[in-house]
Backbone as a printed PyTorch tensor [residue, N CA C, xyz], in Angstrom:
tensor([[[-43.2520, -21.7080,  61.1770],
         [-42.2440, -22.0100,  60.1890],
         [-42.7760, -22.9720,  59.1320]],

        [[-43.6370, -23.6790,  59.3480],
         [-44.4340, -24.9940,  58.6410],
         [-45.6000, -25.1580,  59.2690]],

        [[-46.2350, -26.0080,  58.1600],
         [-47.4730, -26.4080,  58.2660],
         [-47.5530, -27.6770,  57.7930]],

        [[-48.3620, -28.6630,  58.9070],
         [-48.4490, -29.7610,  59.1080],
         [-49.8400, -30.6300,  58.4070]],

        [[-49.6450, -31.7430,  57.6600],
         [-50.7060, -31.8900,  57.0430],
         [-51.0360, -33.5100,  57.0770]],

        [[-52.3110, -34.0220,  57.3210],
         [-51.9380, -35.4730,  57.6840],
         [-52.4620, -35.7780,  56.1060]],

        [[-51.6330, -37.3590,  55.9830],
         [-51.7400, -37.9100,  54.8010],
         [-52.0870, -39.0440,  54.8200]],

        [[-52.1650, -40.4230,  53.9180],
         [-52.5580, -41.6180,  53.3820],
         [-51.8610, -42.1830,  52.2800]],

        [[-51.2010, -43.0000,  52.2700],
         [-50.4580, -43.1110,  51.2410],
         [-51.7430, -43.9940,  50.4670]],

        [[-51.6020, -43.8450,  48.9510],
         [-53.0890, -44.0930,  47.9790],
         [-52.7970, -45.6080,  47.9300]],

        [[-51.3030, -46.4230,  47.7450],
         [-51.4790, -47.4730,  47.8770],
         [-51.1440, -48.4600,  48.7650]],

        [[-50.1810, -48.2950,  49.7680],
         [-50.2560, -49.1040,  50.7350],
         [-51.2510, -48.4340,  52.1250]],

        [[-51.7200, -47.7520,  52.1240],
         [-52.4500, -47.0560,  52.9460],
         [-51.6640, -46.5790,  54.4040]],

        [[-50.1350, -46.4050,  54.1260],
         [-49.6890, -45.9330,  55.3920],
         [-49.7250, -45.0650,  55.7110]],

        [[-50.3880, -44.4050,  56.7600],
         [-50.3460, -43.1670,  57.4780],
         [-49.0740, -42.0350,  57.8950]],

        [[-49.1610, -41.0020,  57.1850],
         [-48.0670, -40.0000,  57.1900],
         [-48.5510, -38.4790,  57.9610]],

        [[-47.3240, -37.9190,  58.4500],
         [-47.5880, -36.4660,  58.3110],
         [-46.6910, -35.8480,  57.1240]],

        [[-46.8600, -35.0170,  56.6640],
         [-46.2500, -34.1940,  55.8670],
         [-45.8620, -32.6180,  55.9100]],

        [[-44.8630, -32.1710,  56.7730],
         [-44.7510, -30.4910,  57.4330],
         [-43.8200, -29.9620,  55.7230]],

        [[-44.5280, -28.9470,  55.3330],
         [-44.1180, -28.2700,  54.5140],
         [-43.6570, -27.3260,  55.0130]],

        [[-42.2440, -26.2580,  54.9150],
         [-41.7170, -25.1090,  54.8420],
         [-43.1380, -24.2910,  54.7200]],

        [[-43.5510, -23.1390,  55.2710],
         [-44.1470, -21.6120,  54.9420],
         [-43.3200, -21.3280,  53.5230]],

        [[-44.4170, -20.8330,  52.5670],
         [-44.0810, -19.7980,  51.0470],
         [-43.0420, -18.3020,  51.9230]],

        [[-43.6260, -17.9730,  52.6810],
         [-42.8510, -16.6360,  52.9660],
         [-41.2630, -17.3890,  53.7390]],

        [[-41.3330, -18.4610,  54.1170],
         [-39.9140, -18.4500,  54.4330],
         [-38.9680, -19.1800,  53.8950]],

        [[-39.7730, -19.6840,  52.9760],
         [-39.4560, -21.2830,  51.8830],
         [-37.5280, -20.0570,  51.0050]],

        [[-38.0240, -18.9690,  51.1970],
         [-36.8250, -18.2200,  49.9420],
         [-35.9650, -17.8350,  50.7340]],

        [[-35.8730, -17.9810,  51.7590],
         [-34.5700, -17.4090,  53.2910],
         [-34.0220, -18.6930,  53.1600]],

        [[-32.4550, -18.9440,  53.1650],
         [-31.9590, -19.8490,  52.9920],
         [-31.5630, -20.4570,  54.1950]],

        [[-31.1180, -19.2140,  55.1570],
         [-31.3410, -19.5040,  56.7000],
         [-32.3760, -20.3450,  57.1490]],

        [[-33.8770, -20.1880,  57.0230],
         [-34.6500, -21.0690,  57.1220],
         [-35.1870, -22.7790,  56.6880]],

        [[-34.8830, -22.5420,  55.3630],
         [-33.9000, -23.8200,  54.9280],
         [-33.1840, -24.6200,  55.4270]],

        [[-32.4870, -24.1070,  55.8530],
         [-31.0430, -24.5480,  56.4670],
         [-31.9540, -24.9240,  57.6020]],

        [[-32.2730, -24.4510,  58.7320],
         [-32.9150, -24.3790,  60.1410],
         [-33.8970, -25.9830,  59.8850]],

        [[-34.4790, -25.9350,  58.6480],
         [-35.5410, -26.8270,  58.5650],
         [-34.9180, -28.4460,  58.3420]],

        [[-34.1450, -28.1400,  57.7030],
         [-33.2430, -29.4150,  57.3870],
         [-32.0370, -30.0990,  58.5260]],

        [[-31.7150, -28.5760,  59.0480],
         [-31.5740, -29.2840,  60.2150],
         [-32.1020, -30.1720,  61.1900]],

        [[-33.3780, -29.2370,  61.3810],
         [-34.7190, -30.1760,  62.1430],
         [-34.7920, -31.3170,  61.9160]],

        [[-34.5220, -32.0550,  60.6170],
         [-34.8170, -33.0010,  60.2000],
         [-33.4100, -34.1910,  60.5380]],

        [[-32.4770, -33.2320,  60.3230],
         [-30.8910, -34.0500,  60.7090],
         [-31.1320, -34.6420,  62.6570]],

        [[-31.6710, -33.4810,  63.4000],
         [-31.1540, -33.7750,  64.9970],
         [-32.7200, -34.6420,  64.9850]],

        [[-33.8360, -34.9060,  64.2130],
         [-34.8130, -36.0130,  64.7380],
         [-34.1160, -36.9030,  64.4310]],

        [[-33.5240, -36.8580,  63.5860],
         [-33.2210, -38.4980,  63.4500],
         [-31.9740, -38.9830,  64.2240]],

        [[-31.2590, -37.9960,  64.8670],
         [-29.9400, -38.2050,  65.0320],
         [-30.0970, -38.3330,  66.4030]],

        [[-31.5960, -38.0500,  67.2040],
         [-31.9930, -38.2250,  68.5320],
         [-32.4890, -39.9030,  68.7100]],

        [[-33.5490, -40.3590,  67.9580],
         [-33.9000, -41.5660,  68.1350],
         [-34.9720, -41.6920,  69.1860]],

        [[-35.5210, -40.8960,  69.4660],
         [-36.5390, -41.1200,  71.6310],
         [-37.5630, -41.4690,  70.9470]],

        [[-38.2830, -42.6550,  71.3900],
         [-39.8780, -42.8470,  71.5960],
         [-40.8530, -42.0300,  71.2200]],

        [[-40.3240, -40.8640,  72.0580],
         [-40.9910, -39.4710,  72.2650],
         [-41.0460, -38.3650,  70.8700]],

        [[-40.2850, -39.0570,  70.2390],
         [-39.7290, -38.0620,  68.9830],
         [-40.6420, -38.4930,  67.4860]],

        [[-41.2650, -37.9150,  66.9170],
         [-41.6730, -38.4900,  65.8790],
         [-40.5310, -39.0070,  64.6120]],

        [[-40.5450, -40.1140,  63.9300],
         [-39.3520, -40.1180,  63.0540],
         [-39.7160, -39.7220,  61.4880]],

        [[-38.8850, -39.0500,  61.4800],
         [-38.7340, -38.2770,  59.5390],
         [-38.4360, -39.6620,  58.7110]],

        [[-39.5850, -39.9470,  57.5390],
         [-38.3680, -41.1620,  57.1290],
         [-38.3770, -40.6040,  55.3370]],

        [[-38.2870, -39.2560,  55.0150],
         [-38.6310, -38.5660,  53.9130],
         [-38.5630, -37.3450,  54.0400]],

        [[-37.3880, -36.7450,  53.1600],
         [-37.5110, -35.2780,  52.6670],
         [-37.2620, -34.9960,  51.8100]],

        [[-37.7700, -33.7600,  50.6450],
         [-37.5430, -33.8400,  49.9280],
         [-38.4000, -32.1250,  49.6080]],

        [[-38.6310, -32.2160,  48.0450],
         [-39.1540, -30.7900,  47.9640],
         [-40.8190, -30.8390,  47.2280]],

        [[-41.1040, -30.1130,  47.3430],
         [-42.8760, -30.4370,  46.4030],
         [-42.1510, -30.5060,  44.6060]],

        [[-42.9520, -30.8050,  44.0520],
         [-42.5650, -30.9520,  43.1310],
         [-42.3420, -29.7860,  42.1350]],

        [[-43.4260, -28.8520,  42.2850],
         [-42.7830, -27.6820,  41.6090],
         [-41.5330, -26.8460,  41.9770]],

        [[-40.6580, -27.2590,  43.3180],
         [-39.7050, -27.1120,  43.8030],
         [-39.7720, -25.7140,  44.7950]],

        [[-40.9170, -25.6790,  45.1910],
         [-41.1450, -24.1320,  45.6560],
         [-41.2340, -23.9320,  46.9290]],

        [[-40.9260, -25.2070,  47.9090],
         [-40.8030, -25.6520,  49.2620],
         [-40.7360, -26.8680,  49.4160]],

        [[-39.3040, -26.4020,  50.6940],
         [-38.9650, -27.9900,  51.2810],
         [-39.9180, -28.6140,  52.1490]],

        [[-39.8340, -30.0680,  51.8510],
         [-40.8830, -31.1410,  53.2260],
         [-40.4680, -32.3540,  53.8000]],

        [[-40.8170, -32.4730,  54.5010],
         [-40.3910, -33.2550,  55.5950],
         [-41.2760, -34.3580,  55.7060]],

        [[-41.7280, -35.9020,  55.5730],
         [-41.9420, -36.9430,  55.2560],
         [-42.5220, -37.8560,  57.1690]],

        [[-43.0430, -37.5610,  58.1210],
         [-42.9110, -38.0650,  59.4770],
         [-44.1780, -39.3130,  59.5960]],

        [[-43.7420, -39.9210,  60.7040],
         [-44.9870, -41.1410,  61.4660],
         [-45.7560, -39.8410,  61.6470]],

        [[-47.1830, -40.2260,  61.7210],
         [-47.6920, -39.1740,  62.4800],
         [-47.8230, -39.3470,  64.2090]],

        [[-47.9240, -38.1230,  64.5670],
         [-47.7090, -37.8390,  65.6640],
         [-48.8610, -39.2810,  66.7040]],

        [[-47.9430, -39.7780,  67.8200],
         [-48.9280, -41.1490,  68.1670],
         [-49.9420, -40.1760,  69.3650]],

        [[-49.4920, -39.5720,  69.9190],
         [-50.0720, -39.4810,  71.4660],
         [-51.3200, -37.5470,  71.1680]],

        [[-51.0780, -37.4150,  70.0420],
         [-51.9850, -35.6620,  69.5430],
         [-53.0020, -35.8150,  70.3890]],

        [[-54.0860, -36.8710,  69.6070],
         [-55.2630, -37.0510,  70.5770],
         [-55.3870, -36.8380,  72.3090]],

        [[-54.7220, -37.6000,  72.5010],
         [-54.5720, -37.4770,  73.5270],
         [-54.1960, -36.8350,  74.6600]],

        [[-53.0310, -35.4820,  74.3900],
         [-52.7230, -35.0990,  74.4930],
         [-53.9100, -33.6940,  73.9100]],

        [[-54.4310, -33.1670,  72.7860],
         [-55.5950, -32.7090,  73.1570],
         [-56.5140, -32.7080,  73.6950]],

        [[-57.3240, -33.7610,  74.0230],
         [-58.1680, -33.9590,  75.2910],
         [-57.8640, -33.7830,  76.2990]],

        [[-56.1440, -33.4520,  77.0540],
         [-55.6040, -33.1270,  77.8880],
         [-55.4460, -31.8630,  78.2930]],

        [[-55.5340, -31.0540,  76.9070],
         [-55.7590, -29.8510,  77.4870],
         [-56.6810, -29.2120,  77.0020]],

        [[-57.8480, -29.5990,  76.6310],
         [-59.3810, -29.2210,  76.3990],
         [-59.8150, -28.4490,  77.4990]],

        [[-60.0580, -27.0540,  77.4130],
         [-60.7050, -26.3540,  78.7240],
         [-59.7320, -25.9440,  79.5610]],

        [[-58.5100, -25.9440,  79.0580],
         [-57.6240, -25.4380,  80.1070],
         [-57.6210, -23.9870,  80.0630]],

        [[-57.9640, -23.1610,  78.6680],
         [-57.0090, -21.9230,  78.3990],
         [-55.5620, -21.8000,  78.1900]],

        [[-55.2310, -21.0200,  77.9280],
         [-53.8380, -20.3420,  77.5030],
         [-52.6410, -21.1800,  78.4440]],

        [[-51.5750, -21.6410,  78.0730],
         [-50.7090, -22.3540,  78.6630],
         [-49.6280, -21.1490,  78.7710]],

        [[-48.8780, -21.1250,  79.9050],
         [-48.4110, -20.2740,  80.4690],
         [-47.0490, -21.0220,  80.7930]],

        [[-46.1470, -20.3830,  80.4610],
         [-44.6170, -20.9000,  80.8010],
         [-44.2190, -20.3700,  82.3160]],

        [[-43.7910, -21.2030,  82.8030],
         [-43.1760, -21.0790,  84.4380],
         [-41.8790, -20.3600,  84.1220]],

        [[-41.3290, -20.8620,  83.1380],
         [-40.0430, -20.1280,  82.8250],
         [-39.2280, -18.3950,  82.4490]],

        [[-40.9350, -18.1400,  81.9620],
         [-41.1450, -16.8240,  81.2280],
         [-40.9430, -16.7330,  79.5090]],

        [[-40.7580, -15.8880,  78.7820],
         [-40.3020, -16.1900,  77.5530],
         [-39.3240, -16.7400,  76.8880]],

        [[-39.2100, -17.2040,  75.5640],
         [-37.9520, -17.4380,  75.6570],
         [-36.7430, -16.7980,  75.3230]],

        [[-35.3790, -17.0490,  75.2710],
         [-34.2200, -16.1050,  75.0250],
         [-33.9820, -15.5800,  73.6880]],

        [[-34.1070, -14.6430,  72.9810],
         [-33.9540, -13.9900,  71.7390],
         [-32.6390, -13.9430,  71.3260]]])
């Protein structure tokens, strides 16, 4: 649905992520909607565990919405965790359509 991009802010040097909307789904308003939601229940959760949005808004040529986050604390780590595992496999099976 998005793509995640790490950032730097040029003058205070704070560290961001920045998830942009996909071009192919940026024009479905449904998706839109879905994305902005995303952004309503992070913040409206609050967990440790949760990265926080503190920015949204649109690119400037207005051609997709984005989303403003801490970057993610634990990635690293959590990749080295599963380095060499292969394919992660749900106990659950797929999910419900």
């Amino acid at each position: 649905m998005g793509v995640v991009y790490s950032a730097t802010h040029p003058v205070i040097g704070k560290r961001a992520a920045i998830k942009i909307l996909r071009g192919e789904v940026s024009s479905s308003p449904g998706a839109v909607a879905r994305f902005i939601q995303e952004a309503r229940a992070v913040n409206q959760i609050g967990h440790p565990n949760i990265v926080d949005i503190f920015a949204f808004g649109t690119l400037p040529d207005g051609a997709a919405p984005i989303n403003i986050m801490e970057p993610a604390r634990q990635a690293s780590r959590c990749a080295g965790a599963l380095e060499g595992r292969g394919r992660l496999v749900s106990r659950r099976g797929p999910p419900a359509r």
